[in-house]
N, C-alpha and C positions, 0 to 999 in steps of 0.2 A: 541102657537103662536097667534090662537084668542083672546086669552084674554090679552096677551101682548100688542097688535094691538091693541085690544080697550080702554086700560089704556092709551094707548099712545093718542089715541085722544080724551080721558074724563078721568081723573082722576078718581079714586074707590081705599075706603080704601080698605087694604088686605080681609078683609070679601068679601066680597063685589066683589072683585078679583075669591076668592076661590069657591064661589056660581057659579060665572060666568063659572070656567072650571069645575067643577062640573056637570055644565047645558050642556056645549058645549060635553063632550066625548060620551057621548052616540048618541049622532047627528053625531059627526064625525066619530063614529065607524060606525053608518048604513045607510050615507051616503058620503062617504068618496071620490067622485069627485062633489057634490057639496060643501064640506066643502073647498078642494081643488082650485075650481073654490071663495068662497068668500074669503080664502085668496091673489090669487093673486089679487084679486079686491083690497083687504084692503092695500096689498103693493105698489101700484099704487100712493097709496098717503103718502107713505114714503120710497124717494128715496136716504135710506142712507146705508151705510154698518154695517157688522155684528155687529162690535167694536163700533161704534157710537150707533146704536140701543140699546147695551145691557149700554155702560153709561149712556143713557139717563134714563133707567130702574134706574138704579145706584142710580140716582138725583131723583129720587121719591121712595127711599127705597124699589126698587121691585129689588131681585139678581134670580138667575137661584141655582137650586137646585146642592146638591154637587155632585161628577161624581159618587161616589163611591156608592150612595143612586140608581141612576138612571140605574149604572151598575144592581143591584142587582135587580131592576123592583121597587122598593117599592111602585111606584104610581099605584102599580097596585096590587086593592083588590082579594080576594077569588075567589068571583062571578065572576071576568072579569071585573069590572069597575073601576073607579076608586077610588084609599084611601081616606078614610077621616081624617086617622091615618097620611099621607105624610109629611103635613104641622110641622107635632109636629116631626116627625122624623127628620126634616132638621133643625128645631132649637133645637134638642137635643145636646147640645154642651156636657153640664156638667153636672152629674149626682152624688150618693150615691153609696159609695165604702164602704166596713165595710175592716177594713186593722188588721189583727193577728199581733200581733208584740210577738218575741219570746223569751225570754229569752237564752241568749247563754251556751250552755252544763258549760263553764269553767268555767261561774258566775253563776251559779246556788246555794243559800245557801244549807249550810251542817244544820245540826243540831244546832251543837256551835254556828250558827250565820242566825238568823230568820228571819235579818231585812237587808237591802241594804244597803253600804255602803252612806255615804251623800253623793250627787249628783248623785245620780243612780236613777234608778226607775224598778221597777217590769216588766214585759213582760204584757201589757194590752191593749187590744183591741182599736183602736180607727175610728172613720169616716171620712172619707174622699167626702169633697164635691169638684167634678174636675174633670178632664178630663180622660180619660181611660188611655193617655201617664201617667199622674202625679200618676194616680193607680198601671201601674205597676212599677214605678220607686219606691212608696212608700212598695209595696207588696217585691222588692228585696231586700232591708233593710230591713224590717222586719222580713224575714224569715233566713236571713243571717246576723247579725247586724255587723260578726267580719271579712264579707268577703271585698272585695278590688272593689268597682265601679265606671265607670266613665259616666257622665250624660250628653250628648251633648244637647243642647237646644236652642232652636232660641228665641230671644229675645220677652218678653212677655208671655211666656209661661208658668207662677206659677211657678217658682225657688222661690219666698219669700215664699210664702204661705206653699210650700213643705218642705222648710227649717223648717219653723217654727213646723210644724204638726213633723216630726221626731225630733227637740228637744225634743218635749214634752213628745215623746213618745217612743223613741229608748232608751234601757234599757242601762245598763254598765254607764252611762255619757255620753257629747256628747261637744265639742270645735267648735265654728265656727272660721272659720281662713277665712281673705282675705287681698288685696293686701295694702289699705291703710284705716286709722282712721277713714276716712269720710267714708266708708262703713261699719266700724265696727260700728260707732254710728246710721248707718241708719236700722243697723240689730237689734239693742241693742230697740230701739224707736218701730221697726214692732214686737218683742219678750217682751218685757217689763221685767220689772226686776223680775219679781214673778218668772218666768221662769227657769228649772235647766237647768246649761253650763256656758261656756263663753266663750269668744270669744278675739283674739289677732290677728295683723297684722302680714305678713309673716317677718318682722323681729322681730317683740314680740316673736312669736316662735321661730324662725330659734335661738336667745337669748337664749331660757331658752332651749331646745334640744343641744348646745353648753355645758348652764352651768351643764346639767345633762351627758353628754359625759364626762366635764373634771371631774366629782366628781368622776365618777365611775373608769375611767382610769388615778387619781390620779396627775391631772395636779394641778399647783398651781395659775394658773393663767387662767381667759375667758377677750377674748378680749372686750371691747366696740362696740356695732353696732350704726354708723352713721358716719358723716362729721367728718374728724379729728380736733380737736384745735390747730396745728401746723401749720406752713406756709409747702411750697413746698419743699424749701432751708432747714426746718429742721427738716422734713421727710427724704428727701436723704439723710440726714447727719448721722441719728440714724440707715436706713436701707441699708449703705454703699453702696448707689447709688453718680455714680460721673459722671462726661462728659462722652458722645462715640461721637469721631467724633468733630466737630462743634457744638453740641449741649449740652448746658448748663441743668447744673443738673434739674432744675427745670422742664424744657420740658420735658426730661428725664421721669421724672418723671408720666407729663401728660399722656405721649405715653404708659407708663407702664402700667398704672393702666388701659386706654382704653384696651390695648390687655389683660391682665387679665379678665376685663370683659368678652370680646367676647371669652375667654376659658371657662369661668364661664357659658355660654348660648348655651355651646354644651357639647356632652357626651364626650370629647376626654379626654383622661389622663394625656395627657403631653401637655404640651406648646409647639410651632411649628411656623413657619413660615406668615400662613394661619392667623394667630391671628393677627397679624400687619400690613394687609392688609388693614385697617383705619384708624391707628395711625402716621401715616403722616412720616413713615418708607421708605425713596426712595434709601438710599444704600443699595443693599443686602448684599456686605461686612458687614456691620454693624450689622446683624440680628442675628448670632449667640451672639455679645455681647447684643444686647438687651434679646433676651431670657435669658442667663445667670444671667443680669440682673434684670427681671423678676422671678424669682427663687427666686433671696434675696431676693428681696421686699415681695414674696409671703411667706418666711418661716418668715422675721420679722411680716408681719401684726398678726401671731397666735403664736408668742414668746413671752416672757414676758419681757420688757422693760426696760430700767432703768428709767423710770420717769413716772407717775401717768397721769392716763388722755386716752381721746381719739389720740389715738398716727397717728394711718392711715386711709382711708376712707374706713369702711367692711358695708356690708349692706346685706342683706340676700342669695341672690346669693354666694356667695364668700366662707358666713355659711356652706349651704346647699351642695356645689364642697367639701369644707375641709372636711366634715363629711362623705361624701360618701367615698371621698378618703383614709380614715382611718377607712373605712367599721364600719361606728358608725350604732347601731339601735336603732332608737327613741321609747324609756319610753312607755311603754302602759298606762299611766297615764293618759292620755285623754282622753278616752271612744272613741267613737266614732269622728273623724276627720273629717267634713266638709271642703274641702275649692272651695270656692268661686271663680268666674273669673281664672278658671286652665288652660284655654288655652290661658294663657302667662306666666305659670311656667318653667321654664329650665329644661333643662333633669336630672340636678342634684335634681331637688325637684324632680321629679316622681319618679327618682332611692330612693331617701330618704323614701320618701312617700310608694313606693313599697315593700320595706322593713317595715311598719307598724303593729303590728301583734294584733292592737283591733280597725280593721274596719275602712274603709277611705272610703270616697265619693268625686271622684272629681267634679266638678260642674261648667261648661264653655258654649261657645259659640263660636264653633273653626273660626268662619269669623266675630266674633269683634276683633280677633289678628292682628293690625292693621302693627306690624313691624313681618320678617322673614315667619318662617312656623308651622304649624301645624302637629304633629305626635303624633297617638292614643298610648295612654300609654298600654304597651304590658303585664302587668301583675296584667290589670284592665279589670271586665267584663262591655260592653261599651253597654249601652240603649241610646236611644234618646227621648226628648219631641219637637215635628216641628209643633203642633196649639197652635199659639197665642192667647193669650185674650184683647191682647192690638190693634192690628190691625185687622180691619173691615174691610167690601167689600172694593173695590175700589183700594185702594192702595197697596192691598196684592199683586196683577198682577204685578204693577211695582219694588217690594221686590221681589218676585219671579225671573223676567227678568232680575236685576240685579246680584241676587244670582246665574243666570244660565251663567253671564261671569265671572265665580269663575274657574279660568284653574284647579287647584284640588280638587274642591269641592268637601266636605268630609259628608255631611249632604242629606237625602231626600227632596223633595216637601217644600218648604214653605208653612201652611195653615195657615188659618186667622180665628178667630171669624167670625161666622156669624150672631152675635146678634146687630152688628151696622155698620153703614158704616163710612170710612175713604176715603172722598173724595179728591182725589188727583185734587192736580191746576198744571199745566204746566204754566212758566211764561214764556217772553219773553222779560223782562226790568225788572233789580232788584226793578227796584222804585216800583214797583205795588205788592212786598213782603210785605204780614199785618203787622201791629202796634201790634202785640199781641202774644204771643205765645214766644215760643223759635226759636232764628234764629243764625245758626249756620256758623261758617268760619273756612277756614283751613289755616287761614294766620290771625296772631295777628296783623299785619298792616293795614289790610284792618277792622278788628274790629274796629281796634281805629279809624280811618275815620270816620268808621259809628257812632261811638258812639260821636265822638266831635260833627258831624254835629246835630245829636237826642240831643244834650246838648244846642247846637247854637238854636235850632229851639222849647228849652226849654219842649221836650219830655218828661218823664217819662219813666226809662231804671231800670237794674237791668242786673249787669253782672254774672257769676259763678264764685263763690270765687276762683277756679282753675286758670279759663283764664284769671281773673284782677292779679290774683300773677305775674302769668306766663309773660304775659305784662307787668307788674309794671319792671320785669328785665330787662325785653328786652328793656323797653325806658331807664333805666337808665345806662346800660352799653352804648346803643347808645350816650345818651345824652354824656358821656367823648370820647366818639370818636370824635364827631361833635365839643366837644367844646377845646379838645386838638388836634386834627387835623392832629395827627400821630398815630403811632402803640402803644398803651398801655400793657405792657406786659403780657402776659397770661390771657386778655378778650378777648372775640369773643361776636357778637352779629349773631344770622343764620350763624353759622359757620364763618364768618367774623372778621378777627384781624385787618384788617385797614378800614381809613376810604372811601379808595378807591375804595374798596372790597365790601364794603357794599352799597356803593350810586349805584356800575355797578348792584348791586343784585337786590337792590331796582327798576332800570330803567327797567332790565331786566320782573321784575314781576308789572311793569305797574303803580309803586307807586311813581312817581313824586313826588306828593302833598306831603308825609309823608318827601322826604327829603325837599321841601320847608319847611313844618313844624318846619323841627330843625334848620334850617338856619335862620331863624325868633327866633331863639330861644327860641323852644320846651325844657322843662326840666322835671326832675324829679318830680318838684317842681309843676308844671303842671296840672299832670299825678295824683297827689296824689288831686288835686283840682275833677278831672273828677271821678276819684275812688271816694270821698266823697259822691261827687253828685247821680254814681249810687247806693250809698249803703245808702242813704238817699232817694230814691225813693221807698221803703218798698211794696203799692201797683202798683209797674211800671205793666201793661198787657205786657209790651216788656222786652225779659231777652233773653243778647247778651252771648253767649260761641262759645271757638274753639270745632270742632268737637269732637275733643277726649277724651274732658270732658263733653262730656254727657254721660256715659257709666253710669246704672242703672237711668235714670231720664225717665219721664213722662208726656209731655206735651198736651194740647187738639190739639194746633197747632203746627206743625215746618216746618220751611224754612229754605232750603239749598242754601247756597249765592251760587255764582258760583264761588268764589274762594276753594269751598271743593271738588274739582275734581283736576285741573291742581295743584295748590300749595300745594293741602294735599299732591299728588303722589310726585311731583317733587320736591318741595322746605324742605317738611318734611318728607320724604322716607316713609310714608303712603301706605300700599296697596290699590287703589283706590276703589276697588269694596268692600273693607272690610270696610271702612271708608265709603263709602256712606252709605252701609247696616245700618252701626251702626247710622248713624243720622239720616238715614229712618224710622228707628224702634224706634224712640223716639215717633211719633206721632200715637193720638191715634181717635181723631174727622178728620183732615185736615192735608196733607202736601202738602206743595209748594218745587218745585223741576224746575229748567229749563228744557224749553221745550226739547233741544238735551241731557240730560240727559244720556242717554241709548248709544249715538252716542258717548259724548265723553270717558264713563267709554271703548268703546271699544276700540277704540283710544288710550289710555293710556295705553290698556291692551298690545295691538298690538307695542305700544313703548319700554313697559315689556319686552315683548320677545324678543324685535327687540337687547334691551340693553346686555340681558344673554347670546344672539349667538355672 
């Protein structure tokens, strides 16, 4: 505390620091009511509280030692005084790991065969420079390569790095699998091509695990995975979908394939009632013929067609349910199975997965799953990695505080790197959010504002290819509502089929401006002017995304608008405390956060509950 005290009213590099309580313990050990008597003197003249004192420490790169260090005594030498070891103990983050990796009994060569099949590699030692978590998560792969784990890990914590090091060196072969392209190319880039493996999206696999299911059990036909090339009208027609009710085949149609999904994203077996709870389903009379319904559709999407082509809409989900359901077990052919982002696989990919018999690592972050819930896969043995490398002092307290209004928080402690600080800014006026860095929103409306206005005032921007897509939709389906002026059939814009529907939603979430905007007539046409511009700003320091496309990015700065709290939760069914987490933990120098931050994630949490009862 004296020495903190005297930093505070004269600056002293850390040396300089360390001499000074060095000098001070043996004073305060042998006189310990005068040492007592000149600190209350010293705090006489700083009358602030604990929180305040220790940020201000913060802002001059001085933090408090970690608890777990302090538990154990370590500042305290042999002799009785104090370490001079201390200082190196508390920034001992990461250190040299020597990791065995083993050759599995089953792949072991016989005689006949001396050498490793191609894309294998031998059982051979490698180093590991990292943290004790990333030690032992590499140490259980290695010693087990064909067994079944699952990795919980808070964000920043050497999942790339980890990844990379068990390619290289996990024997049998090795597949990384994740959820989309743009992460497969960002794995492919961190690994480089010299590397043995490869790597596909969960529908590249969920494909070729289909196509080796139908080889084996002698089908003559795998479906196509993506968008179908038919319209609506002739889909129904080929999978003997017709009117129930008042409703025309085509809706029909829509309502289906929603309640399939949400059977697709639980373990149940059959199709049920409970599935059409958001398929816009209001007669129950009607529910048994929609399920019946449901059935055709589901037996034509994996039947062989009369006509060529992408016939229905299957996407990996769909895969993964059909295979389980017909007790398929996925080809050992992969070596070992990474997949990436697993906590927002369905229960049909774990059940799949769980059935894997040469080694699976799943590899998530169970509070980035920003929609439904979280449950530990039961027939994976489950580690954690919880210190970051990416977030430093400062703003770990405020990731923490939010992680701890997680109502089933499934994870320990959030810890931070303590080799830098991440100075957190509380704002209290968006305007006073940096020019730089990544700045996040949970509503593509309020994006576009910002971004027209940064265009008007001839800024330098740069958006996330995800959020400009995602945008680019959403103005252009607006734009024919606004400009035909009734109900368009089978578009929605935020869930919205009319245009009446849309401007009350718009009013509701405080965006005036954006329907002046099309009334002025805002177009497509527009839209693709403003996209140019941000993707012709190359060096922009400002790069605007919605929240939920920052997931694996890394910026020195990030600011969270204030529409990533109310409009993530409510407007896009976002868990709120999982969706702040996740654009919390983008930054790794400065995040800017509003000031009630913490007040409304509870608020929202508290509307949660209030909604479930």
């Amino acid at each position: 505390m004296f020495a903190a005290l005297t930093h505070f009213g004269q600056r002293r590099n850390p040396a300089e620091l360390e001499r000074l309580v060095q000098q001070a313990y043996p004073l305060f050990e042998s006189q310990a009511e005068a040492g007592h008597a000149q600190l209350l003197q010293m705090l006489d003249g700083h009358p602030m509280d604990l929180a305040t004192f220790l940020d201000g420490l913060l802002a001059d790169s001085i933090s408090t030692a970690p608890r777990h260090l302090i538990d154990q005594r370590k500042w305290l030498a042999s002799d009785g005084g104090y370490s001079y070891q201390f200082q190196d103990e508390c920034a001992a983050l990461l250190d040299t790991y020597d990791i065995a990796f083993h050759q599995p009994a089953a792949a072991i060569d016989d005689d006949e065969q001396e050498q490793p099949s191609p894309g294998t590699r031998s059982g051979q030692p490698a180093r590991l420079e990292g943290t004790r978590e990333q030690a032992v998560v590499a140490s259980i792969a290695a010693s087990a390569s064909q067994e079944r784990i699952a990795v919980e890990a808070y964000a920043g914590t050497g999942k790339t790095y980890l990844v990379r090091m068990l390619q290289e060196h996990l024997p049998g072969g090795f597949t990384y699998v994740a959820p989309s392209q743009a992460q497969i190319h960002g794995y492919e880039r961190a690994a480089g091509k010299s590397e043995p493996g490869q790597a596909f999206t969960l529908n590249g696999l969920a494909w070729r695990l289909l196509r080796g299911y139908a080889r084996d059990a002698g089908m003559n036909y795998v479906p196509s995975i993506g968008v179908s090339e038919l319209s609506l009208s002739e889909q129904a027609q080929l999978a003997g979908i017709g009117s129930i009710g008042n409703t025309r085949p085509e809706e029909v149609m829509r309502r289906l394939y929603a309640a399939i999904r949400s059977w697709c994203y639980t373990d149940d077996t059959a199709l049920g009632t409970r599935h059409f709870l958001r398929s816009r389903v209001r007669e129950p009379l009607e529910i048994p013929y929609y399920i019946a319904a449901a059935y055709r559709l589901w037996d034509a999407m994996f039947a062989k067609p009369p006509r060529a082509g992408r016939i229905f809409d299957i996407w990996h989900a769909q895969v993964a349910k059909w295979l389980v359901l017909q007790g398929a077990c996925p080809s050992t052919s992969y070596g070992t199975l990474l997949v990436d982002e697993a906590h927002d696989l369905p229960p049909s990919w774990i059940s799949l997965l769980g059935s894997y018999q040469s080694g699976c690592i799943l590899m998530g972050d169970p509070h980035q799953k920003l929609q439904g819930y979280f449950s530990r896969p039961e027939r994976f043995q489950s580690t954690a990695m919880l210190t970051s490398l990416r977030i430093g002092l400062g703003a770990d307290r405020m990731i923490e505080q939010t992680l701890g209004l997680v109502p089933d928080r499934q994870m320990g402690e959030f810890r931070s790197a303590r080799d830098h600080i991440t100075r957190l800014r509380a704002y209290d006026s968006p305007r006073v959010m940096p020019d730089r860095g990544l700045r996040l929103y949970g509503n593509e409306w309020a994006m576009l504002e910002a971004a027209l206005r940064l265009k008007a005032a001839q800024a330098p921007i740069g958006m996330l290819t995800a959020s400009r897509q995602a945008l680019e939709k959403s103005v252009r389906n607006a734009s024919i509502l606004f400009e035909s002026l009734e109900s368009w059939h089978g578009l929605q814009v935020n869930g919205c089929s009319t245009l009446d529907e849309l401007v009350r939603k718009f009013n509701r979430q405080g965006l005036q401006s954006i329907v002046r905007l099309f009334e002025r007539g805002f177009t497509a046409a527009n839209f693709t002017e403003l996209a140019t511009y941000t993707q012709q700003s190359a060096h922009a320091e400002l790069t605007l995304g919605l929240i939920d496309h920052s997931k694996n990015l890394e910026f020195d700065t990030v600011a969270l608008s204030p529409c990533c709290y109310e409009d993530a939760s409510r407007q896009r069914g976002f868990l709120p405390v999982h969706a702040s987490y996740l654009g919390m933990s983008r930054a790794r120098h400065e995040l800017w956060v509003p000031g009630d931050t913490l007040d409304r994630l509870h608020d929202l949490n508290a509307a949660g509950a209030s909604d479930l009862t």
